[in-house]
C-alpha positions in Angstrom: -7.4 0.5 9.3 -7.8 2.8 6.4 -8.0 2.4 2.9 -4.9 3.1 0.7 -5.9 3.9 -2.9 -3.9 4.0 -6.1 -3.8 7.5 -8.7 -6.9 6.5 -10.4 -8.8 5.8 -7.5 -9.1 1.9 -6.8 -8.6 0.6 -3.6 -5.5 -1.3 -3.2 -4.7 -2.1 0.1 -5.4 -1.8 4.0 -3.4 -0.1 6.6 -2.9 0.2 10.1 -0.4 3.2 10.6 0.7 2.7 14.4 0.8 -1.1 14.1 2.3 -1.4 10.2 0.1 -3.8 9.4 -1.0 -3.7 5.2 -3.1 -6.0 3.8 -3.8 -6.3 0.2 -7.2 -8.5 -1.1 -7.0 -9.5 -4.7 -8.9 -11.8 -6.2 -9.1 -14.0 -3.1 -5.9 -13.7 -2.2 -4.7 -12.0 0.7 -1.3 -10.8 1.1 -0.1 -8.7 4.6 3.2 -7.8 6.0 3.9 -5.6 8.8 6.1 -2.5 7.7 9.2 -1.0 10.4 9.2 2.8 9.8 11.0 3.4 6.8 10.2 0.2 5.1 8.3 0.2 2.0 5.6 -2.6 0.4 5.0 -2.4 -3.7 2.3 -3.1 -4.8 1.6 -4.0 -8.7 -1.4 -4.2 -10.6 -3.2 -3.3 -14.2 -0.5 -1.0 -14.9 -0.6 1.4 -12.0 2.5 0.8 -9.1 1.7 1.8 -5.9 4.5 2.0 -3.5 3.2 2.6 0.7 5.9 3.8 2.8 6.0 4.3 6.4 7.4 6.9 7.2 7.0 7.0 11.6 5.1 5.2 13.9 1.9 6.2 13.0 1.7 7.9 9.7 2.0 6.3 5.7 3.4 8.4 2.9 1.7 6.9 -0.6 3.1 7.3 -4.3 1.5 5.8 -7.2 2.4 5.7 -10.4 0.8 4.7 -13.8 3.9 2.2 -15.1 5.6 3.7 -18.4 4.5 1.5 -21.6 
């Protein structure tokens, strides 16, 4: 797994590129899903969108955003 990180730094999730498998822990709370290349999981929190794609079988493309006021 390696760790996904947001544009100012934070860790916000956990993938596994040639399985799919994200997982995002947040104040206790685990949320996974397991991502079909192409797919995309969105992740929002303290004002900063991050948005993991997968883009083939075994590699993620990141964008994240701070979100306009």
């Amino acid at each position: 797994m390696q760790d996904i990180k947001d544009c100012k730094g934070r860790l916000t999730c956990r993938g596994d590129a040639l399985t799919g498998l994200v997982e995002s822990l947040y104040k206790g709370q685990l949320t996974s899903t397991i991502l079909s290349p192409g797919e995309v999981f969105t992740i929002e929190r303290q004002g900063v969108i991050t948005e993991v794609l997968r883009t083939g079988y075994n590699t993620f493309s990141v964008r994240s955003y701070e979100k306009a006021s």
